[in-house]
C-alpha positions in Angstrom: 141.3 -116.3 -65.4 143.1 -113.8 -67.6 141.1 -111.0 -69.4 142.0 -112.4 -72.8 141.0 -116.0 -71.8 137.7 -114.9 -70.3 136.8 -112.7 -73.6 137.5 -115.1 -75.9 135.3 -117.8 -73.9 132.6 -115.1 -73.9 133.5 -114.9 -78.0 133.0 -118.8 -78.5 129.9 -118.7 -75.5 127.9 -115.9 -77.6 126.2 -117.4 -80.7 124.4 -120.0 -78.5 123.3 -117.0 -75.7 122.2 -113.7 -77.6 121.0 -111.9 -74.2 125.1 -113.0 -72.8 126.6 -109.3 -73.3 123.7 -107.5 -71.0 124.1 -110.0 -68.7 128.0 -109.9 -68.5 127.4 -106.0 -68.1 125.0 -106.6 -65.1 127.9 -108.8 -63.4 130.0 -106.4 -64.3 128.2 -103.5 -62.7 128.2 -105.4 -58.8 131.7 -106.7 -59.4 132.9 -103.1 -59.7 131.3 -102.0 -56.2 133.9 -102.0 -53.0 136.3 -103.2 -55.2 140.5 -101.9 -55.2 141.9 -99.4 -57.9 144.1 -102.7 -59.3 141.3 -104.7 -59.6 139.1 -101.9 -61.1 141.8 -101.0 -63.8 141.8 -104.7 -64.5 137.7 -104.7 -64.7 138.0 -102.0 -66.6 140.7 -103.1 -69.6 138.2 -106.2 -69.7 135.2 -104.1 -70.4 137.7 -102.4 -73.3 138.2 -105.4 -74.6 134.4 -106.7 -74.7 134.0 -103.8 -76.4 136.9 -103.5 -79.1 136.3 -107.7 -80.0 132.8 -106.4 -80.7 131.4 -109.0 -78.0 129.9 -105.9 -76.4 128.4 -103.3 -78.4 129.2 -99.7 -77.3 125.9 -98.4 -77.3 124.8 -101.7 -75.0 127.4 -100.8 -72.7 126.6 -96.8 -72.3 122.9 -98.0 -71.8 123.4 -100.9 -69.0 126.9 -99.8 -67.5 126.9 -97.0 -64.4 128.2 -93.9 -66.5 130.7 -93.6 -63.2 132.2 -96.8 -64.2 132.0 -95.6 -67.8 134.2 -92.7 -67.1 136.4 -94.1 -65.1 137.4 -96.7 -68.1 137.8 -93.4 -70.2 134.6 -95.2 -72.6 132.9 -91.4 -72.0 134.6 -88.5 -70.8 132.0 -86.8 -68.5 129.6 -88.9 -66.8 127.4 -85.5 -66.0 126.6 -84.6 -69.7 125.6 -88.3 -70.3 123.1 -87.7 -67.4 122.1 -84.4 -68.5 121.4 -86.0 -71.9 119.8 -89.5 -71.0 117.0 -87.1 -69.0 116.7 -84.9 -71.9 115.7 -87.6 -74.1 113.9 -89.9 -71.5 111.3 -86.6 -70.7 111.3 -86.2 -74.6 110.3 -90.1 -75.0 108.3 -90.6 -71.8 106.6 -87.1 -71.0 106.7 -85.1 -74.3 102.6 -85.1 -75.1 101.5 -84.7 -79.2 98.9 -81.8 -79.1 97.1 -80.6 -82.2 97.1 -77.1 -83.0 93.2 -77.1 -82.1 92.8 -73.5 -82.4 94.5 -72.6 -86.0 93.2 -76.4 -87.5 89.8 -75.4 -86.4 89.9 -71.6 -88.2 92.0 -72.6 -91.0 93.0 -76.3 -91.7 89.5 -77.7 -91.7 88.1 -74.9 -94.0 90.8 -75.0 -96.6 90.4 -78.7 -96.7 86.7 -78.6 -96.9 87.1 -76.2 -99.8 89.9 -78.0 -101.6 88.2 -81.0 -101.8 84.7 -79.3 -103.1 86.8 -77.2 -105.5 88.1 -81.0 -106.6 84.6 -81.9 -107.0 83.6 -79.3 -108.1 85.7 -79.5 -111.4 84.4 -83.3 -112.4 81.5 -83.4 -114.4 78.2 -84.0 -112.8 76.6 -87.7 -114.3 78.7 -87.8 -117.4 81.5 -89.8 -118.6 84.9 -89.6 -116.7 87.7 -91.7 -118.1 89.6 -93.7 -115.3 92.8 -92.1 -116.1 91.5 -88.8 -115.7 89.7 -90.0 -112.1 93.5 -91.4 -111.0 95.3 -88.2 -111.7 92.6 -86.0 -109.9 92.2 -88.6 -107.1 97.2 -88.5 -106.8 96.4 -84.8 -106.8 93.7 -84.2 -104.3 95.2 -87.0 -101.8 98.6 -84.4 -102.6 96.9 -81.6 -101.5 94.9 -83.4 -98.4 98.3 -85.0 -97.1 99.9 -81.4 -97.5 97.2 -79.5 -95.5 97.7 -82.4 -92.7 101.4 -81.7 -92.1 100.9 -77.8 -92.6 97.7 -77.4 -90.1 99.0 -80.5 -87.8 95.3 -81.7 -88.3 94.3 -84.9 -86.6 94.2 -87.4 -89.4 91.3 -89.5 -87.7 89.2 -86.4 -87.9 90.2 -85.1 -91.2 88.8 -88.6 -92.6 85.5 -87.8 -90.6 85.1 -84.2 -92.5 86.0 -86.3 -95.6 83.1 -88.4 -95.3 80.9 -85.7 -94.3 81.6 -84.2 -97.9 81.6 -87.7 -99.8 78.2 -88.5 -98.9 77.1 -85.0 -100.0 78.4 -85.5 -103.4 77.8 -89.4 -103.4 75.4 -89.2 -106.2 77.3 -87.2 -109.5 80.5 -88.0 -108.1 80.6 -91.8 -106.5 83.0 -93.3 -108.8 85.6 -90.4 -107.7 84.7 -90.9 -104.3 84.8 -95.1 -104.2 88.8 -94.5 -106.1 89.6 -91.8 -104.1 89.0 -93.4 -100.5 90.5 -96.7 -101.4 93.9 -95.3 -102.5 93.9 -92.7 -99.3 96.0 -93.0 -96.5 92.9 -94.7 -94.5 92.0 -97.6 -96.7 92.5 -100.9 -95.6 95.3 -103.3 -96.0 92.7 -105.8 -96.7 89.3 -105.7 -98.2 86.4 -107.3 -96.8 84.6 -108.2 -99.7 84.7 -111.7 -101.8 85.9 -111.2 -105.6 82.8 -109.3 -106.9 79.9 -110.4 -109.1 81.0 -108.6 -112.1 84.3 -110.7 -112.2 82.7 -114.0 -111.9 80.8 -115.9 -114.6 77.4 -116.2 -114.6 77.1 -120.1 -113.2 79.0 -118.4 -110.4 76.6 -116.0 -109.5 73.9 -118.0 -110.1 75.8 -120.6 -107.6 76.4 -117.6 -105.4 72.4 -116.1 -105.5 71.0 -119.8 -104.4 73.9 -120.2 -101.7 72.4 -117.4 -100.0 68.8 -118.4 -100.8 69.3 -121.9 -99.0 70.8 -120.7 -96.2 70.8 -116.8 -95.8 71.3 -116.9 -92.0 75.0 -118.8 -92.9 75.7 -116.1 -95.2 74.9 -113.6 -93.1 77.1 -115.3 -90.4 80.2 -115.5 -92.9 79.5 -111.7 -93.7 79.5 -110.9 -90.2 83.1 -112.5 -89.5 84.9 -111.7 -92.3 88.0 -109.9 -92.1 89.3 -106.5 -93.8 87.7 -103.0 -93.7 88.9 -100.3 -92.0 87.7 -100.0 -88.6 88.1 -96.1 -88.4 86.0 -95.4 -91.2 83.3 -97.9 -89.9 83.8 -96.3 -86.4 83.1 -92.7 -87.5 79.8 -93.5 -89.9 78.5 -95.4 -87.0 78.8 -92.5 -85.0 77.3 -90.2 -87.1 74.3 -92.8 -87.5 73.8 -93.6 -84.4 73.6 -89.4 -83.2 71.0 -89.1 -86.3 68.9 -92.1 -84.0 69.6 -90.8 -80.9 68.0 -87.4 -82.1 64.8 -88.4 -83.1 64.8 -90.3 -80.0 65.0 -87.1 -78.3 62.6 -85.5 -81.1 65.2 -82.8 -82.0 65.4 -83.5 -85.6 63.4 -81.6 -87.8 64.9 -82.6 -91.3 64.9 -86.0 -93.2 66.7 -88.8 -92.7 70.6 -88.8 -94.3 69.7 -91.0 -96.9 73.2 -89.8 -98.7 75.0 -90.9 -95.3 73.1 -94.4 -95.7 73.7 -94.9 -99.5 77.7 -94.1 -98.5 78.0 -96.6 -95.7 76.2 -99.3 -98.3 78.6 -98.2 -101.0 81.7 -98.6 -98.8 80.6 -102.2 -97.4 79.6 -103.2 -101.1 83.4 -101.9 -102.1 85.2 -103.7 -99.1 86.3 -100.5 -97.3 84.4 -101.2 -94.0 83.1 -104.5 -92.7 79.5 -105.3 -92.3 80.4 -106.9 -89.0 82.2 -103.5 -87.6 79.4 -101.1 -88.8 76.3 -103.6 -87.4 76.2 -102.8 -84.5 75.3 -98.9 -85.4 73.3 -99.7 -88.6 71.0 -101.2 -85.6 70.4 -97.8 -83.8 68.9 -96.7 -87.4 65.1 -98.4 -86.4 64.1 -95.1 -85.8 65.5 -93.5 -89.1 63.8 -96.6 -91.5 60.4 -96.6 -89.9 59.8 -93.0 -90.4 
């Protein structure tokens, strides 16, 4: 069959076979082995014109062809700098490891981001009156500065929103409506809230509908709460952590100071709000026995 013939078969073959041009390249890679230098020129003008109809595209054909072949139908010029190159960025891909700066984030990045955001905090006022528009302009600039001091310090994002909640629930008590606005619009809030539309949107027959739902059959609603989806996992992840160490120390009697009721009111806050899901934080709230009965 003539080159022309056989591409333009391959042309009318291709709409109804999308994975057709890598395996004509395979084909094309045994058919070239043992073979004569007339055949190979032919082989290779058919390759030229996979590529030049656009059948083949020429970034499929450096990737599955042998970069011998390649060079030999003058498609690359030096078959030794493709290899140089294609291990250069296979070690980059494959081998290259992401490290945190451990070191400089611990003496630096995590104290000026501690003290940025209690600087933030710092200059709301304590139990009065904020208006929203001033809470969405401190929260944009705060999340600017936080998001800067990531990509400066190369600070591990998962543990940068740990340190956040550390301070939050420090400052939950003058500063929650701050807090609650500035964690939903961060980086780490989630896509979906796990919360149904709230009370305070509903009319009253609603709630009242609502209230003896859960009266008749609190064990259903319990279930439903349970399995609902939404919340961030991370954030419910790292409060149950830091609950579950606060149990595991009086277990060992190694706590001398009273229980984290700030830490508590947070995680309630958050699962009220939608940002973590009762269901993902459970199974920590349950190593908190200790904590309660005190």
């Amino acid at each position: 069959m003539a080159p022309e013939l056989f591409v333009s078969v391959l042309g009318d073959i291709l709409p109804f076979n999308p994975s057709l041009p890598a395996q004509v390249l395979d084909v094309f890679n045994q058919c070239w082995i043992d073979q004569t230098s007339d055949v190979r020129a032919s082989l290779s003008a058919m390759l030229h014109s996979l590529i030049n109809t656009n059948i083949v595209a020429t970034d499929l054909a450096i990737e599955l062809v042998d970069r011998n072949i390649l060079q030999d139908s003058a498609i690359i010029s030096n078959s030794q700098i493709l290899a140089t190159r294609s291990v250069r960025i296979n070690t980059g891909l494959l081998y290259k490891q992401q490290k945190f700066n451990l070191l400089r984030e611990e003496n630096e990045g995590y104290a000026k981001l501690s003290h940025e955001f209690n600087v933030a905090l710092s200059e709301l006022p304590k139990g009065g009156f904020i208006d929203a528009a001033d809470i969405s302009a401190k929260s944009n600039e705060l999340l600017t500065v936080v998001n800067a001091l990531i990509g400066y310090f190369e600070l591990d994002p998962n543990r940068v929103l740990d340190n956040i909640l550390d301070i939050c629930s420090q400052n939950l008590l003058s500063h929650a409506r701050f807090i609650l606005y500035f964690l939903h619009r961060s980086p780490w809030a989630p896509v979906t809230l796990a919360v149904n539309q709230p009370f305070s949107s509903v009319v009253q027959t609603e709630r009242r509908r609502r209230l003896d739902s859960i009266q008749r059959d609190f064990s259903g609603y319990f279930k439903s709460e349970m399995g609902r989806e939404g919340g961030s996992k991370l954030a419910a992840q790292l409060l149950g952590f830091k609950l579950r160490y606060f149990a595991s120390a009086v277990d060992r009697n190694e706590r001398s100071y009273t229980a984290p009721e700030s830490l508590i009111f947070l995680t309630a806050l958050l699962i009220k709000s939608g940002f973590i899901k009762l269901g993902d934080i459970y199974p920590y709230v349950c190593s908190l026995r200790a904590i309660l009965n005190e």
